[in-house]
N, C-alpha and C positions, 0 to 999 in steps of 0.2 A: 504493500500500500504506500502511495505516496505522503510523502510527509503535508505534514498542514502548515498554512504559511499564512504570516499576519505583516501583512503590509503595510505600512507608516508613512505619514508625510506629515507637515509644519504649514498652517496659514494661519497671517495674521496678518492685523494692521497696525502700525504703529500710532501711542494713543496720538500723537497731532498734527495724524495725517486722516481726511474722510474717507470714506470705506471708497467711494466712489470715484477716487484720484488714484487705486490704490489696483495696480496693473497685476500684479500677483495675483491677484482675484480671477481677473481673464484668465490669466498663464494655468492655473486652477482648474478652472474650465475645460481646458484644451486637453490636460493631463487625462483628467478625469473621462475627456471621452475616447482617449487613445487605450487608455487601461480598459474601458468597457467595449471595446473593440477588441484588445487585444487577446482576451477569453482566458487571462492570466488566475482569477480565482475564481472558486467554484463554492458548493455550499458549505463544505472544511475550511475555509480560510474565514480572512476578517479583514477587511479594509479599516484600520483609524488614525481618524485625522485629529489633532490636536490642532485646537483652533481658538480665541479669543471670543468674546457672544457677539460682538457687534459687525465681527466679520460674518458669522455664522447666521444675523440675523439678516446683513448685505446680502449674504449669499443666494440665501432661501427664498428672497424676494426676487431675486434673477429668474423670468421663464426658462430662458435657456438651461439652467445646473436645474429646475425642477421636471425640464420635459426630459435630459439627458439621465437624471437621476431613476425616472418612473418607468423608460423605457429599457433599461438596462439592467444587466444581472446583478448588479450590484448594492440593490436598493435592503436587502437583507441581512447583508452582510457589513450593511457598513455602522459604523458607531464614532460621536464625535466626544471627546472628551474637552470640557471650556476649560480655559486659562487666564489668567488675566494677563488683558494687553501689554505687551512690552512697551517699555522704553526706547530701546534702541536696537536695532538688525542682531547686533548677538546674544543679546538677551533673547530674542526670538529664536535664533539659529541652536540654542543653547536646548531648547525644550526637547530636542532630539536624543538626548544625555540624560538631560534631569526630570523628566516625567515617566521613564518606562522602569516605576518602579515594582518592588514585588507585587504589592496591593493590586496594581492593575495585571501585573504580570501572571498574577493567578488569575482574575477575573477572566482574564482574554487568554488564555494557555492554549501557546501553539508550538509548533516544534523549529520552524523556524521563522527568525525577525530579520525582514527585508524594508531598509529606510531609501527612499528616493524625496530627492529636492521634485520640485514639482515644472521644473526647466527640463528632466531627465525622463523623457517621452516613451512608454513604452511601446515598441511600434510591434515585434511579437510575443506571446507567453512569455513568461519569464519562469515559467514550471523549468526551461530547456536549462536555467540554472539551476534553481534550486533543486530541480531532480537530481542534479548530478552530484549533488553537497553530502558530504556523510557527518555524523553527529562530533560536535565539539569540534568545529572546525567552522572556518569564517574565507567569506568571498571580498575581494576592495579591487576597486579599479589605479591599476598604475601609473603612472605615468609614463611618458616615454622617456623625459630625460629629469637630468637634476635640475630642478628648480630651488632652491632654497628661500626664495621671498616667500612660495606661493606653496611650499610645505613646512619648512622647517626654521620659522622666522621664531626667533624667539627662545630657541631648543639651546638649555644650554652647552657648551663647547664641551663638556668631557662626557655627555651623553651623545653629540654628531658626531665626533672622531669614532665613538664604536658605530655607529650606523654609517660613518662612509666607510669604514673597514669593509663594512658587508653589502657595500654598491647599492644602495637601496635611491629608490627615484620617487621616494613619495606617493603617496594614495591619498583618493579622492573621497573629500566627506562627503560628497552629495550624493551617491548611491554606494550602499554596503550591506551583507546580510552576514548572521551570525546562526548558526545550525546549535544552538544551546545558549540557555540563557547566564549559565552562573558567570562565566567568563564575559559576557557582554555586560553582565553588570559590575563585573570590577570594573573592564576597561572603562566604561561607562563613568563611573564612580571617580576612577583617576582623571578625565577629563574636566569634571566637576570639581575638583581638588588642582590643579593645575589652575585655573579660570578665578581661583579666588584672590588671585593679584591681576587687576585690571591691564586688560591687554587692548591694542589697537592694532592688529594685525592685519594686512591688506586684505588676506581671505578669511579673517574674521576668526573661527574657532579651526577650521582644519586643520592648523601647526599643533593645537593640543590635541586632535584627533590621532596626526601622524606619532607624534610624542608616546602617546600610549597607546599604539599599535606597536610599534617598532620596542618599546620597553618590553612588553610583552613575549616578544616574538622572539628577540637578539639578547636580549637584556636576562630577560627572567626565567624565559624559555617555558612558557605557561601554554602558548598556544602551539599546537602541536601542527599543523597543516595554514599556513595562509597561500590561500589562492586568488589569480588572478582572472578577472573579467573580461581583460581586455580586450578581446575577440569577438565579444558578444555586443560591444560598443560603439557607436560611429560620435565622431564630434563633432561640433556644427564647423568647426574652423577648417575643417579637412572634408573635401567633395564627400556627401551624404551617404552611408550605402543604408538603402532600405532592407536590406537583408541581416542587420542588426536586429538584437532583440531593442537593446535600449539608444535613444538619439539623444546625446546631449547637449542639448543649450546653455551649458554654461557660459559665464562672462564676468565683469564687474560685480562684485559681492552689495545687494541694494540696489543696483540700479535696474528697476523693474522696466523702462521702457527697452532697453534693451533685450532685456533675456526675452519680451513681448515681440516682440517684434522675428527674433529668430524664432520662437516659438511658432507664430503666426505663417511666416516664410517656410516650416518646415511640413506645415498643414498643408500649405498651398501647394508646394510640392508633392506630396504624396497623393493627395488629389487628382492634380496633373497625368500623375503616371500611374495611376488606376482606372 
């Protein structure tokens, strides 16, 4: 039997900004109907969204997320957990760390936690991963080369000298799944303990994401198998292959008309050539 899989994503509005200025919302939208297109969960799993009320109340007032929602396999399975509105993008970006705790982790008990930004499109099933995943063992998407701004800003110097040892190019927070929860919640946990000295980091929390991957992994030696994505990925910045499972619209951390916008452009293409 296939394992069951609970799916996660982050929306919010920042409190002083209007729901209705607030492009993430679209981007939302667009996600939401590539996943219920893409036939990725079924009645085992759980779509939840971690969401703030005033977006939640924006949202539901949109025909469009109410006609997409009632006509989709998804309307059963999905569950929203409120939050209160953040302050600022990483306090938001943060609820991906600091909300999936036991308390809900019991309530929603799945066997594996798959987190996508809502820029990370899923264009086939994504079973074609997590089928392949075996227990206590975790999937991250890599990078191609060493970025240190845009992974390891902040890591301090006698923790990077062991991860350049070990050639490592940095993974991506906006899509990651973990096949067990105890190990997701320390790394988890260490994330949330790194973040209690205020950071401004260009990509926001991913440097403490990579920080307690890589400890884990080189450092402590706790994760036994990390694997990569990579193949299963197309990036918006590199000619599109719709033969990925996931398309990523990544870009500027916050800046919502952008990621909208290749969002939008990746719709229209796929349209085009169907």
């Amino acid at each position: 039997m296939a394992p069951s899989v609970c799916l996660y994503t982050v929306l919010f509005t920042l409190d002083d900004v209007p729901c209705h200025k607030n492009k993430y919302i679209d981007i939302f939208i667009t996600w939401f109907t590539f996943l219920s297109k893409s036939k990725s969960l079924n009645e085992n799993d759980l779509l939840l969204i971690f969401i703030d009320k005033y977006t939640l109340q924006y949202l539901q007032s949109l025909k469009s997320f109410i006609n997409i929602l009632y006509t989709s396999n998804l309307i059963n399975i999905t569950a929203y957990i409120i939050l209160k509105q953040p302050k600022t993008v990483i306090e938001g970006c943060m609820w991906k760390y600091n909300v999936l705790d036991t308390k809900i982790l019991s309530q929603y008990n799945k066997d594996i936690y798959i987190y996508m930004d809502t820029d990370v499109l899923i264009n086939k099933s994504f079973k074609i991963i997590t089928d392949q995943m075996r227990p206590n063992t975790i999937c991250v998407h890599e990078a191609n080369y060493f970025y240190p701004n845009y992974y390891f800003e902040g890591i301090p110097q006698n923790e990077m000298d062991i991860f350049i040892n070990f050639s490592v190019k940095g993974v991506n927070a906006g899509h990651f799944a973990f096949y067990g929860k105890s190990i997701m919640l320390e790394i988890f946990n260490k994330i949330i303990e790194y973040n209690k000295t205020e950071t401004n980091y260009k990509t926001l929390e991913q440097p403490l994401f990579n920080r307690a991957i890589y400890n884990y992994y080189i450092i402590e030696k706790k994760i036994n198998e990390l694997h990569t994505i990579n193949s299963f990925v197309s990036n918006y910045s590199i000619p599109l292959n719709f033969d990925s499972v996931l398309i990523d619209c990544c870009g500027d951390p916050g800046n919502d008309l952008e990621h909208y916008e290749k969002v939008i452009n990746v719709l229209l293409f796929k349209y085009l050539l169907e």
